[in-house]
N, CA, C and O atoms as a GROMACS GRO file, in nm:
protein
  364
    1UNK      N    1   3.966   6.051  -6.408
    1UNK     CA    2   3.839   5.982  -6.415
    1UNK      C    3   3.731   6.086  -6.439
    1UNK      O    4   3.748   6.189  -6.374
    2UNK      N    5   3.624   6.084  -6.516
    2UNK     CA    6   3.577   6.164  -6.591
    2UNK      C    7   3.451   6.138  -6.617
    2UNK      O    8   3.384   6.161  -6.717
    3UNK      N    9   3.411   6.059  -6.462
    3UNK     CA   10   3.285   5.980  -6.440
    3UNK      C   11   3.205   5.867  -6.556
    3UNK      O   12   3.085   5.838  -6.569
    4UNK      N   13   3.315   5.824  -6.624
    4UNK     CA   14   3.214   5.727  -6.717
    4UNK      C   15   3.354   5.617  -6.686
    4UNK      O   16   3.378   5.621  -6.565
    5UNK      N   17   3.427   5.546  -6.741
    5UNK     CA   18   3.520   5.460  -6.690
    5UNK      C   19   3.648   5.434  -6.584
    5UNK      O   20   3.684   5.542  -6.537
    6UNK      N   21   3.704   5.351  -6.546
    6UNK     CA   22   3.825   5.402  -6.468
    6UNK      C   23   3.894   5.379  -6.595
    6UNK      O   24   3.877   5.352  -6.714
    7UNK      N   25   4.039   5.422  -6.444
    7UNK     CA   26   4.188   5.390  -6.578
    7UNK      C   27   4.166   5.273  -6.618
    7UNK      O   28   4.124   5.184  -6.545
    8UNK      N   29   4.199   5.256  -6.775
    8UNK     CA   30   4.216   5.093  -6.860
    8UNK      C   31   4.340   5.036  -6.758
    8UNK      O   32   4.342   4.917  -6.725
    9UNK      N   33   4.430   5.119  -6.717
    9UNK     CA   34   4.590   5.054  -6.713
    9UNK      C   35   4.552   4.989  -6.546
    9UNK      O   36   4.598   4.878  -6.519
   10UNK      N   37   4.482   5.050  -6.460
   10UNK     CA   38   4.420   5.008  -6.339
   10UNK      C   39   4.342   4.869  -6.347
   10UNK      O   40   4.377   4.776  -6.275
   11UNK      N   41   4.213   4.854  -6.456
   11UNK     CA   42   4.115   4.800  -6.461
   11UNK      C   43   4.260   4.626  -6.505
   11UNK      O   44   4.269   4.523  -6.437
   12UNK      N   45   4.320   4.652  -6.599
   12UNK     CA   46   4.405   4.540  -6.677
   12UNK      C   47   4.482   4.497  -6.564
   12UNK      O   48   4.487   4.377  -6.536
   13UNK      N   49   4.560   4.604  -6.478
   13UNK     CA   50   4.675   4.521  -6.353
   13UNK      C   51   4.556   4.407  -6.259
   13UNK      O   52   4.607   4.306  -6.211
   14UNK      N   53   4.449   4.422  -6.244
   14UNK     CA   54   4.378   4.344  -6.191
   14UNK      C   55   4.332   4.272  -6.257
   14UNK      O   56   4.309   4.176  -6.184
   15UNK      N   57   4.301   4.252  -6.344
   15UNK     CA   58   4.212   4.123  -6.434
   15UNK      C   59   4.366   4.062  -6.465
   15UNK      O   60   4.347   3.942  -6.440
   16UNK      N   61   4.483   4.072  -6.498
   16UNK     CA   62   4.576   3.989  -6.491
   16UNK      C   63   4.636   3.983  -6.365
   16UNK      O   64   4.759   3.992  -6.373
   17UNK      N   65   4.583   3.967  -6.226
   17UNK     CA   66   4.622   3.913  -6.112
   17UNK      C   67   4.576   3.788  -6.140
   17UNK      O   68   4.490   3.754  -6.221
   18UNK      N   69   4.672   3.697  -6.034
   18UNK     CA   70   4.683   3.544  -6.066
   18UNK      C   71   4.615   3.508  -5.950
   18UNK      O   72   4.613   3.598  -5.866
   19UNK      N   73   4.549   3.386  -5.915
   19UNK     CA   74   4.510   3.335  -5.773
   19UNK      C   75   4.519   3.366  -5.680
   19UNK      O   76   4.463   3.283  -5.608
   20UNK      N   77   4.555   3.437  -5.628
   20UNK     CA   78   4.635   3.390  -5.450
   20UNK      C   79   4.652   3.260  -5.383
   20UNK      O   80   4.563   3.184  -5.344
   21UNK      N   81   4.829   3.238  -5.371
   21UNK     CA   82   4.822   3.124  -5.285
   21UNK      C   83   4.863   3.131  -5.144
   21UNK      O   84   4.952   3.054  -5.107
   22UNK      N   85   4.813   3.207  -5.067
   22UNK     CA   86   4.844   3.234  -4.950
   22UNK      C   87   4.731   3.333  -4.899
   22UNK      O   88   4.654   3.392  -4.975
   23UNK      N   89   4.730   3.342  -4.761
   23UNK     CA   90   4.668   3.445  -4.675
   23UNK      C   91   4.705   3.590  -4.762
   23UNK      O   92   4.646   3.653  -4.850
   24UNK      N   93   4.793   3.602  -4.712
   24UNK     CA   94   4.867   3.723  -4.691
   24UNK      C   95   4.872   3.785  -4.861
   24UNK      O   96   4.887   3.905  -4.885
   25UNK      N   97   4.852   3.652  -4.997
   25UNK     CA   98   4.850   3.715  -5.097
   25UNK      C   99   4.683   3.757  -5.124
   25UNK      O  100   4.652   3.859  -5.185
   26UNK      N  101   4.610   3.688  -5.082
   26UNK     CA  102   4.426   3.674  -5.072
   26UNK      C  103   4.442   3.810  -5.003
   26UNK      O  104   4.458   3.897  -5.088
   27UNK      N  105   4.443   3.853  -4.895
   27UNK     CA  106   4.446   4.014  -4.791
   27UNK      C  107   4.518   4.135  -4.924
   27UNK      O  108   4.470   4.247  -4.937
   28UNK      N  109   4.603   4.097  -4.988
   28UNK     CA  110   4.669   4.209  -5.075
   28UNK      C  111   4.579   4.258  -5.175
   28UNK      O  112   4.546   4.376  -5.191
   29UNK      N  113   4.525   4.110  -5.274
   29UNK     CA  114   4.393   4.116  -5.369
   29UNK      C  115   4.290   4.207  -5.284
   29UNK      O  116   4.267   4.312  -5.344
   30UNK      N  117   4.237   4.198  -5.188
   30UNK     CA  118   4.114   4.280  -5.110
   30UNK      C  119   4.155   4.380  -5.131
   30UNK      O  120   4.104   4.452  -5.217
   31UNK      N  121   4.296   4.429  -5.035
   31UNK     CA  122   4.333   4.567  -5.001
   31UNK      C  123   4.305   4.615  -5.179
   31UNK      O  124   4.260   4.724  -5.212
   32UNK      N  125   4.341   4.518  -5.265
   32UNK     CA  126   4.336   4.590  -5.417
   32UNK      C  127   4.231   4.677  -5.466
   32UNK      O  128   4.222   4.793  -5.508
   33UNK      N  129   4.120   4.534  -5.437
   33UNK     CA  130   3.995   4.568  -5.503
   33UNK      C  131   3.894   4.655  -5.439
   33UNK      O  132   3.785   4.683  -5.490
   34UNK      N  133   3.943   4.701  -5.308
   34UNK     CA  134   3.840   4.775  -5.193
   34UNK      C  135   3.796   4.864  -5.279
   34UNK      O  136   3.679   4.883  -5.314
   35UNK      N  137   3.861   4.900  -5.303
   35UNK     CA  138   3.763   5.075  -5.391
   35UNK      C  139   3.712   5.031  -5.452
   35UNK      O  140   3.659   5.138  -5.482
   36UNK      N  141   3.651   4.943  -5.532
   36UNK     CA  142   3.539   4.886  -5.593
   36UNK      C  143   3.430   4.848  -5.494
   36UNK      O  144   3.336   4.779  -5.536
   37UNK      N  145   3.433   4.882  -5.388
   37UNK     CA  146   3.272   4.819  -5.322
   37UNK      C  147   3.186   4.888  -5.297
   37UNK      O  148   3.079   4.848  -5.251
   38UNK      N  149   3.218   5.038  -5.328
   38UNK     CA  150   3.116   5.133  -5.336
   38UNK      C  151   3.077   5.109  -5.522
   38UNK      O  152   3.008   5.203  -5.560
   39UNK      N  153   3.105   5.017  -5.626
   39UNK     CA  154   3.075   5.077  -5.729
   39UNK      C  155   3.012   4.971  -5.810
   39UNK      O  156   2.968   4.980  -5.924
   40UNK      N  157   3.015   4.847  -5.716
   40UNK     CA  158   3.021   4.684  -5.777
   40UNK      C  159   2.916   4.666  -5.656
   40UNK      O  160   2.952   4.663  -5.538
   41UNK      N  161   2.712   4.648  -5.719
   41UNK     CA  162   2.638   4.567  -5.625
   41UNK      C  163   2.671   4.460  -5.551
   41UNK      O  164   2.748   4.392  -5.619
   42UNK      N  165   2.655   4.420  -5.466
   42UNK     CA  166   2.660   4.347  -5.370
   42UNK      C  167   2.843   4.249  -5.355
   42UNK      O  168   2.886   4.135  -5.342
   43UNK      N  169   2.889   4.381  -5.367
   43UNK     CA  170   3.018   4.357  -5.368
   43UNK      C  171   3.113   4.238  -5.233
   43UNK      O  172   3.219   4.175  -5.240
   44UNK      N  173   3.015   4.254  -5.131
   44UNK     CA  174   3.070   4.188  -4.966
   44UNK      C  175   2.990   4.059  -5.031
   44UNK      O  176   3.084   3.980  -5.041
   45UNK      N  177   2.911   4.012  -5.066
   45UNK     CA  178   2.861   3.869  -5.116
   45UNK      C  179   2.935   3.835  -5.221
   45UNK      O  180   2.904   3.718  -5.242
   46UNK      N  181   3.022   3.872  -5.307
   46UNK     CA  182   3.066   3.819  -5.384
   46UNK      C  183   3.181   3.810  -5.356
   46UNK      O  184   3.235   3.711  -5.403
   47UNK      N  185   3.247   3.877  -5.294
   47UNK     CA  186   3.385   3.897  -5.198
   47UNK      C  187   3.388   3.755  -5.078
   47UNK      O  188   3.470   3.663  -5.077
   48UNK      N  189   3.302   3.770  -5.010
   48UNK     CA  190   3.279   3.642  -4.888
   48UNK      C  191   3.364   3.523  -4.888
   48UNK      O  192   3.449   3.513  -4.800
   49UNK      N  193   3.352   3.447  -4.961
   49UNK     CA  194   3.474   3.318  -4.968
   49UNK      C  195   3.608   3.378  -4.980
   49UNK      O  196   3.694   3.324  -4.911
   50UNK      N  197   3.643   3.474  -5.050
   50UNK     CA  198   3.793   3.485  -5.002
   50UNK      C  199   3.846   3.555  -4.902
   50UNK      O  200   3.968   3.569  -4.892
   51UNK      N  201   3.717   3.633  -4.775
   51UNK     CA  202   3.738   3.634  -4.698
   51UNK      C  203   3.770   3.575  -4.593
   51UNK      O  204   3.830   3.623  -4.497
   52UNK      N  205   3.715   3.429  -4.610
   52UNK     CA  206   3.687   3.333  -4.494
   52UNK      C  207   3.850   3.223  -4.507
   52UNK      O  208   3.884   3.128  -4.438
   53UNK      N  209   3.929   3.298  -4.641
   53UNK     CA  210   4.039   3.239  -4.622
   53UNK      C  211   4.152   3.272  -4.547
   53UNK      O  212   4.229   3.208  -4.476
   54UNK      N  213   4.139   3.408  -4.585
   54UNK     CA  214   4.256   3.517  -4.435
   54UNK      C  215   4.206   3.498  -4.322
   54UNK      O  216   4.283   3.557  -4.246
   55UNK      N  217   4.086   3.432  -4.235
   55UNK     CA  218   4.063   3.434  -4.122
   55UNK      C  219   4.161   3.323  -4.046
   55UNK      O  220   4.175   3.206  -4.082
   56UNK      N  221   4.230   3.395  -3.925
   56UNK     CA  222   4.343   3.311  -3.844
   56UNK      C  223   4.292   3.143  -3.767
   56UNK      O  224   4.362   3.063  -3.704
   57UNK      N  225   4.148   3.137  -3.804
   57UNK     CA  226   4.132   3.016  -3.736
   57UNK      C  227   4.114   2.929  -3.857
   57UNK      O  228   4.074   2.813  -3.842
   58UNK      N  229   4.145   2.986  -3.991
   58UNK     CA  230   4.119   2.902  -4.088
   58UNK      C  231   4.280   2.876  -4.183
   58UNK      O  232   4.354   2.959  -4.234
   59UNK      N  233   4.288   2.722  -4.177
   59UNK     CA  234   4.396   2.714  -4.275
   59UNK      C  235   4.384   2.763  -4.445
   59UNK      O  236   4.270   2.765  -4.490
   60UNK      N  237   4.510   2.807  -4.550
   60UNK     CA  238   4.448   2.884  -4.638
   60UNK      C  239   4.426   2.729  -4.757
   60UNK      O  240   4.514   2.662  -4.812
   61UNK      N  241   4.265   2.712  -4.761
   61UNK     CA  242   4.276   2.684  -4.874
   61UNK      C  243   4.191   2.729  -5.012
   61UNK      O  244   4.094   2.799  -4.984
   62UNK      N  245   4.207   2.705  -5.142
   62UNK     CA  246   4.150   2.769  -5.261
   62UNK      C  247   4.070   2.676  -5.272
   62UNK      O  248   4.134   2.574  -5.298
   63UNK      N  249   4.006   2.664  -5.269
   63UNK     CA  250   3.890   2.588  -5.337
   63UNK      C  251   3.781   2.602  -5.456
   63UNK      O  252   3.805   2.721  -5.474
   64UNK      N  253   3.706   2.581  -5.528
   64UNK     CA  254   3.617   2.629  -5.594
   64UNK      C  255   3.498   2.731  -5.574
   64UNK      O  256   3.411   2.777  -5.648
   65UNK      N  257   3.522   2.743  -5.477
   65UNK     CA  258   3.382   2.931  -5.430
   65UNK      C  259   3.494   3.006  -5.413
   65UNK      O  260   3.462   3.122  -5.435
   66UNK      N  261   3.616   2.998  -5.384
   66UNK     CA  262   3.723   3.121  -5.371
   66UNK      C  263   3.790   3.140  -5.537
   66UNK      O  264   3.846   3.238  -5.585
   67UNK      N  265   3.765   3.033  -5.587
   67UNK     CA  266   3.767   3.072  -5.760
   67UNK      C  267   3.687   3.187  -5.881
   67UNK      O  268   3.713   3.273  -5.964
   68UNK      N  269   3.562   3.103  -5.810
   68UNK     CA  270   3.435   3.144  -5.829
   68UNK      C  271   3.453   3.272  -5.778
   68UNK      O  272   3.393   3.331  -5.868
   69UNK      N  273   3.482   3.342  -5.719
   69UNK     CA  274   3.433   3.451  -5.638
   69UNK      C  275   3.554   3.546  -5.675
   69UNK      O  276   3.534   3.661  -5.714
   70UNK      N  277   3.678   3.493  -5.662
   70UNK     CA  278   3.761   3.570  -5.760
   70UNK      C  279   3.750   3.625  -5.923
   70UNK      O  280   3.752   3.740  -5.967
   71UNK      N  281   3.740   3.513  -5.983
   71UNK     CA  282   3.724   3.502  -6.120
   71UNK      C  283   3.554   3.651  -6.144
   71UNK      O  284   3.539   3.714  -6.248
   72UNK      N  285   3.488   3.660  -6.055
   72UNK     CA  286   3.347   3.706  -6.054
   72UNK      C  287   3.390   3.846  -6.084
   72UNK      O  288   3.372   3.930  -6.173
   73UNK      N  289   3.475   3.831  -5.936
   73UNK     CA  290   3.489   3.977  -5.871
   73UNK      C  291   3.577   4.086  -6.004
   73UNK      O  292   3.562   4.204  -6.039
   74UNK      N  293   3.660   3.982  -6.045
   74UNK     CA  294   3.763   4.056  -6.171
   74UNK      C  295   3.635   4.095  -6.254
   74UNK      O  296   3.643   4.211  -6.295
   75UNK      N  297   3.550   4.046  -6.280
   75UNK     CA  298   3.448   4.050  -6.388
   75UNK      C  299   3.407   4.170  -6.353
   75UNK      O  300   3.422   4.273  -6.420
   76UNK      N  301   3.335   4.158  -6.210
   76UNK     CA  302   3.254   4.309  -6.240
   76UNK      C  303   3.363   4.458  -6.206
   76UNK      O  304   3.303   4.565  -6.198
   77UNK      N  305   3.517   4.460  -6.189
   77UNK     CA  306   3.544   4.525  -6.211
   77UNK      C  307   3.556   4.563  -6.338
   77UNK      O  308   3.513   4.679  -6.337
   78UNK      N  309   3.585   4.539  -6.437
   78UNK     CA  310   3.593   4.494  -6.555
   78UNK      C  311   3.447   4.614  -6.651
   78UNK      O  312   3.438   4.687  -6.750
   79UNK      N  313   3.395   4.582  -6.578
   79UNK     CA  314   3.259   4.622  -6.624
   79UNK      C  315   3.184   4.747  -6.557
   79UNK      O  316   3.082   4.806  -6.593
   80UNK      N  317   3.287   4.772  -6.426
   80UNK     CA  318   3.215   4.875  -6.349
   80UNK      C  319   3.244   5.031  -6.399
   80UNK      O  320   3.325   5.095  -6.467
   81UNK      N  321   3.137   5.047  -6.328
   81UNK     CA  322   3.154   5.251  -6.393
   81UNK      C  323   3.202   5.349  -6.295
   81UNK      O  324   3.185   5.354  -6.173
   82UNK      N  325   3.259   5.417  -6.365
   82UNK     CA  326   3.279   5.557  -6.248
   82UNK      C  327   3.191   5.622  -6.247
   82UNK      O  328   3.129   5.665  -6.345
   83UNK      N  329   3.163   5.645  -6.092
   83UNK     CA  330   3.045   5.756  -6.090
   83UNK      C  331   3.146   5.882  -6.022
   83UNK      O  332   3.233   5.880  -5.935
   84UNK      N  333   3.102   5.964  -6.088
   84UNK     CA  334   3.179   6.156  -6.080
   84UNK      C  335   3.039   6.248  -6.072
   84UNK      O  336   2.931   6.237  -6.130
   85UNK      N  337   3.082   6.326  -5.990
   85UNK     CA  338   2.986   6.474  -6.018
   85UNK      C  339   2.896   6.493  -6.109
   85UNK      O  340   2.946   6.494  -6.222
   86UNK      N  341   2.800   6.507  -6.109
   86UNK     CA  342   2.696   6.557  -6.205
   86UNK      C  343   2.732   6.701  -6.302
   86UNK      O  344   2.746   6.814  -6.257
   87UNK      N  345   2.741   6.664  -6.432
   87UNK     CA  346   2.769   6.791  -6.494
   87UNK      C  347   2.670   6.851  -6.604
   87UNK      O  348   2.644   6.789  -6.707
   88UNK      N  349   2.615   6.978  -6.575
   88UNK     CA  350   2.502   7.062  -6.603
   88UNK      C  351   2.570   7.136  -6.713
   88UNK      O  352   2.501   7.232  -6.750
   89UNK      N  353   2.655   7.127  -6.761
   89UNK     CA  354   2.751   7.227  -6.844
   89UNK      C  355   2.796   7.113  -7.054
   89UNK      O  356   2.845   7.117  -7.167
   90UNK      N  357   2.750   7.065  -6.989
   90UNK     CA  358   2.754   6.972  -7.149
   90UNK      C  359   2.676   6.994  -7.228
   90UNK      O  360   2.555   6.990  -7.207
   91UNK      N  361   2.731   7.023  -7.341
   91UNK     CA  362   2.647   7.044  -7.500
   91UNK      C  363   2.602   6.885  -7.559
   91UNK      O  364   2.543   6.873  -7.667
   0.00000   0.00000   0.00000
């Protein structure tokens, strides 16, 4: 990484993740996308509904804001930048 994009082959295994139909597959997507929340604004608001599906007092269902919020979230990885070191040494 070379502070202007991530890996293509990284950025693609996630934009072709499928739904989650389960807790436990919704918790795997997070664990995925975590390193994106330092790099994607307001990353915990756009994340939020598919949090509230792994919670143990909640049965799992998909609904349309956990769509929404998936479908989003792929987006702004998609689009996000690497930020790297400042370099003083470029022609």
């Amino acid at each position: 990484m070379d502070g202007g994009r991530f890996p293509t082959e990284v950025i693609n295994k996630i934009i072709a993740m499928s739904p989650p139909t389960s807790k436990k597959e919704t918790q795997a997507f997070l664990g995925a996308i975590g390193f994106w929340r330092m790099h994607i604004p307001e990353y915990s608001q756009i994340v939020s509904p598919l949090y509230l599906v792994t919670c143990k007092k909640n049965d799992f269902h998909w609904g349309p804001e956990q769509q929404q919020a998936f479908a989003q979230i792929k987006q702004e990885i998609a689009h996000a930048v690497a930020l790297g070191p400042v370099r003083t040494d470029q022609r």
